[in-house]
C-alpha positions in Angstrom: -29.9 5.4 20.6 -26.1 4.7 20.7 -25.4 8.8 22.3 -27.5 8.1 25.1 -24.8 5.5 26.3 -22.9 2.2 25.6 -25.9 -0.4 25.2 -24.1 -2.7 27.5 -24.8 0.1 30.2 -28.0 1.2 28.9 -28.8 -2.7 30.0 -27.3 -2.9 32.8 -29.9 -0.4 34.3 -32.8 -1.0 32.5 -34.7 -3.2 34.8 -33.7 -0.7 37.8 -35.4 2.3 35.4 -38.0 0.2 34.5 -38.6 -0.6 38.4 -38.0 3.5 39.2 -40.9 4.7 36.7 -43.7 2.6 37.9 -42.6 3.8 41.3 -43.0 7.0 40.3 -46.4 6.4 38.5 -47.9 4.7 41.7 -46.5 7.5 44.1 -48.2 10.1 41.3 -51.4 8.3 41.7 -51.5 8.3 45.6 -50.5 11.9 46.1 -47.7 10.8 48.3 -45.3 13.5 46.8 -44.6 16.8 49.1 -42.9 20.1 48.3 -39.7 18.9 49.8 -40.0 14.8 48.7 -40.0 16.4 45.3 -37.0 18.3 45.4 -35.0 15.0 47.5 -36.5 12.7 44.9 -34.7 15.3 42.4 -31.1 14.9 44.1 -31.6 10.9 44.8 -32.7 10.5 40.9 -29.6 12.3 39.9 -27.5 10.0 41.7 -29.1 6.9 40.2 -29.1 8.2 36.5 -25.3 7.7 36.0 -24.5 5.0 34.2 -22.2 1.9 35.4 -19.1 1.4 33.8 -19.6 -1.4 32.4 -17.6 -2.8 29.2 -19.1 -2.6 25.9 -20.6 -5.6 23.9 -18.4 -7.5 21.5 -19.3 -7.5 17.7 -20.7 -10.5 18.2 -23.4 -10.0 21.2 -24.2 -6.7 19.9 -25.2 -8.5 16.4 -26.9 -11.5 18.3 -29.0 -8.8 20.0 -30.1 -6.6 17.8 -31.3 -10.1 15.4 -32.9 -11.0 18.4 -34.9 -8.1 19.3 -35.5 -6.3 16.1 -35.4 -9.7 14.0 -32.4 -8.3 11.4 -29.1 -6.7 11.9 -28.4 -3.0 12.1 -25.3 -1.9 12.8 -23.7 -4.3 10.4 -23.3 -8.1 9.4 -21.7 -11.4 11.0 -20.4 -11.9 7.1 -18.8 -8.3 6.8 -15.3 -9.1 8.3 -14.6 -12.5 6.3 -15.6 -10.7 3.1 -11.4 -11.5 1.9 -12.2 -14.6 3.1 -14.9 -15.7 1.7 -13.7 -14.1 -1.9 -10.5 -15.9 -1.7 -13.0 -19.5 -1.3 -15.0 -18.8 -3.9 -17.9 -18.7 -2.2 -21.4 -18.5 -3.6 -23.8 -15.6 -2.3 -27.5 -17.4 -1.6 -28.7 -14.9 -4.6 -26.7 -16.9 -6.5 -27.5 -19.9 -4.8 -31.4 -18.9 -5.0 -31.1 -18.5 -8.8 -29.8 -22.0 -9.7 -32.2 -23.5 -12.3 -31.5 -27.1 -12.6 -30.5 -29.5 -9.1 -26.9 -30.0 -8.6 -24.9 -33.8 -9.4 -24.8 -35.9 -6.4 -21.4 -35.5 -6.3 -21.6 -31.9 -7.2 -20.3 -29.7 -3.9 -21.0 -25.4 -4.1 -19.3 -23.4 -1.1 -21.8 -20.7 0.4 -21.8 -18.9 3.8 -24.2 -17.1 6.0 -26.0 -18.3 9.5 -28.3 -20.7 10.7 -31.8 -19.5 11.9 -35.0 -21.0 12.3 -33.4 -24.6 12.8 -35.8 -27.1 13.1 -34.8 -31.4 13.9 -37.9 -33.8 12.8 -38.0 -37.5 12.3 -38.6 -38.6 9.3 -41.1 -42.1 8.5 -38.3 -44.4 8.8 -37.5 -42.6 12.4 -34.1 -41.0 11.1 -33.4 -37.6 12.3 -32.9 -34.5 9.8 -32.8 -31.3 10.1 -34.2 -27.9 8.0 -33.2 -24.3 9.0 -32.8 -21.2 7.2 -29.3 -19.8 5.8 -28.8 -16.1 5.9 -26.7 -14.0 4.4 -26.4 -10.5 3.4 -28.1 -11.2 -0.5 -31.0 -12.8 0.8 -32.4 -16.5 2.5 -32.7 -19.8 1.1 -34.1 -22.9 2.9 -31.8 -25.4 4.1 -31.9 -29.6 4.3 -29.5 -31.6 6.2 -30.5 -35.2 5.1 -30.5 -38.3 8.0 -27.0 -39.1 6.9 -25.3 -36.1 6.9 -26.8 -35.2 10.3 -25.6 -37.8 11.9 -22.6 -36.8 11.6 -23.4 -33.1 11.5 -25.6 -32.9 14.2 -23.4 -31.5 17.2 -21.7 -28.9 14.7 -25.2 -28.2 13.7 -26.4 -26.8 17.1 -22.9 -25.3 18.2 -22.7 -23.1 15.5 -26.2 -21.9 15.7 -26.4 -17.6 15.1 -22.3 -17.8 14.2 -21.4 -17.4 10.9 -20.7 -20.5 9.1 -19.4 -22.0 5.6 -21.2 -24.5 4.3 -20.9 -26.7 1.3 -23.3 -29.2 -0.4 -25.9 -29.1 -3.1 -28.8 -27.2 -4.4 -32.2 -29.1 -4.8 -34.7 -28.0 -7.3 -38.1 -29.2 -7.2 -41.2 -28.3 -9.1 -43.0 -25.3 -7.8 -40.7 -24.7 -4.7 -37.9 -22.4 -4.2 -34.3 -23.7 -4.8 -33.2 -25.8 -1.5 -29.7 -26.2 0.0 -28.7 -29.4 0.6 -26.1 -29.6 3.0 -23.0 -32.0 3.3 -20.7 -30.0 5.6 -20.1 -27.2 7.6 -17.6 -25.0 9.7 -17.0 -22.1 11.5 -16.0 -19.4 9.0 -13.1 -18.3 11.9 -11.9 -22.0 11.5 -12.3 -22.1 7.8 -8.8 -22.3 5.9 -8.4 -20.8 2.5 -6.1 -22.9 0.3 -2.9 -21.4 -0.7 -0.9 -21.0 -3.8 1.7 -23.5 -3.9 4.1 -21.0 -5.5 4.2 -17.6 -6.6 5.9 -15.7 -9.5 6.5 -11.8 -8.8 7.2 -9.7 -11.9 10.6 -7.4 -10.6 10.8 -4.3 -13.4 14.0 -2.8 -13.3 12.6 0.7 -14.6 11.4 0.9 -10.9 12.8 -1.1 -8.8 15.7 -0.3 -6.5 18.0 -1.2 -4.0 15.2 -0.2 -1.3 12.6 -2.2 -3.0 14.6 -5.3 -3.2 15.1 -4.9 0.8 12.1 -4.8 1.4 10.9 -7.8 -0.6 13.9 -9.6 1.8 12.3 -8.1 4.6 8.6 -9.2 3.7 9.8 -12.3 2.8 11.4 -13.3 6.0 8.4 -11.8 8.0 5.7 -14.0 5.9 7.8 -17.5 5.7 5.6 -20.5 4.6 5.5 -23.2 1.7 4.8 -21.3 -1.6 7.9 -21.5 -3.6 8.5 -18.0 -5.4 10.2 -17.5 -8.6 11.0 -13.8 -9.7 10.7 -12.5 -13.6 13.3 -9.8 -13.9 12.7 -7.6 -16.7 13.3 -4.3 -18.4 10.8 -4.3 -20.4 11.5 -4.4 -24.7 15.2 -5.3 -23.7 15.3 -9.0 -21.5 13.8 -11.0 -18.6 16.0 -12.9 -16.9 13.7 -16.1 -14.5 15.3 -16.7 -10.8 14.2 -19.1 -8.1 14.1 -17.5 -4.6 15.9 -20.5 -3.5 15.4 -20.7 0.8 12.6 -18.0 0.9 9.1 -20.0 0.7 6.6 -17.5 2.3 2.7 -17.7 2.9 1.1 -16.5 0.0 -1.9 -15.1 1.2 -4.1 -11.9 0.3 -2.4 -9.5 2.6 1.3 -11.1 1.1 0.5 -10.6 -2.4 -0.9 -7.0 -1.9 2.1 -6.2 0.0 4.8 -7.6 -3.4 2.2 -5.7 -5.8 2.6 -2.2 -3.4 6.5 -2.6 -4.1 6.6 -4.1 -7.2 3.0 -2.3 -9.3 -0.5 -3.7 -9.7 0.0 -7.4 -11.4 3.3 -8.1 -10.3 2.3 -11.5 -8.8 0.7 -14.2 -10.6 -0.5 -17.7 -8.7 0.6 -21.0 -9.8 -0.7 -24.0 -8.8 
């Protein structure tokens, strides 16, 4: 459908096309078309058919509409662009969630993510608010409780983050004869969500391949990525000595796109996390 036009144009004009084809069908049925109203109908309908240039949808109305319309998404997922993100927090898919066997402690806390559908807010019999929804993700769905006191102070996040991908962490109840049930004791908006970081680094340097070029551009990478990890460096050759130096004034931001970077100049492994 996409190579007939941008779908924000395509629905920019539908109503107008809609309004044009039953039109046409009523001047069809009334015989009010002539030899020459056909062929002016011909150049006026060209006219119209070109489509507006109007911008394209963002990833994120395009996704909304086609769950919307078609009930699931096509084109791709709200979850496919924190992938990193949600590897780097550990997060659990609801398949894994879904085949938890035994209820978690109370004071027990699993990290998933996925979005909010279906959300419904009842009373319960002592006349406290709670909420139940579905979470989605790209494994599956799972039911999902938000008890009276967690919605109380959940309750605004709740409905603003409706259809936008969330993390959530909290519990998972198991009850006898029903399927596994999130129990939820907060959530954020994955965009929002901060992945902790290392608080230091050590990066393996081998002097079989290293050289003057590589060591610039660790200096160079280092000053561009400047944060609070403290870095240590093992110099090596490898069967012969390691010598242990502290990168004293170069604390950087160790995150997934720094420690790729060290491990394209220094080999796969070079960087080990210390906490």
């Amino acid at each position: 459908m996409d190579s007939l036009g941008r779908r924000a144009q395509l629905m920019a004009v539908l109503d107008k096309a809609m309004d044009h084809a039953q039109k046409a069908q009523r001047d069809k049925e009334s015989g009010q078309h002539g030899l020459f109203g056909v062929f002016q109908q011909e150049e006026t309908q060209a006219t119209q058919d070109r489509l507006p240039d109007t911008p394209d949808w963002d990833e994120h109305t395009r996704l909304a509409n086609e769950k919307e319309i078609l009930g699931f998404f096509i084109t791709g997922h709200p979850l496919d662009k924190y992938r990193d993100k949600l590897e780097d927090l550990r997060a659990l898919s609801v398949a894994e969630l879904s085949a938890i066997k035994q209820s978690t402690g109370k004071d027990e806390n699993l990290t998933t993510a996925g979005i909010i559908t279906n959300l419904r807010v009842l009373k319960s019999k002592k006349g406290d608010f709670y909420a139940q929804a579905m979470l989605e993700d790209m494994s599956g769905s799972m039911d999902m409780l938000v008890f009276p006191e967690a919605y109380k102070k959940l309750q605004d996040k709740i409905k603003a983050l409706a259809d936008v991908a969330i993390l959530v962490r909290g519990g998972v109840r198991i009850e006898e004869g029903a399927n596994p049930k999130l129990t939820v004791n907060d959530i954020t908006s994955l965009e929002e969500a901060k992945v902790p970081l290392a608080k230091s680094l050590r990066i393996r340097v081998p002097l079989e391949v290293a050289s003057e070029s590589t060591i610039d551009n660790l200096h160079l990478l280092f000053s561009q990525r400047k944060g609070e990890a403290k870095v240590l460096f093992d110099v090596e050759r490898a069967g012969d000595f390691m010598v242990v130096m502290e990168a004293e004034g170069y604390n950087v931001l160790p995150d997934r796109s720094f420690i790729a970077k060290v491990e394209e100049l220094c080999g796969r492994g070079a960087v080990r996390v210390i906490n």
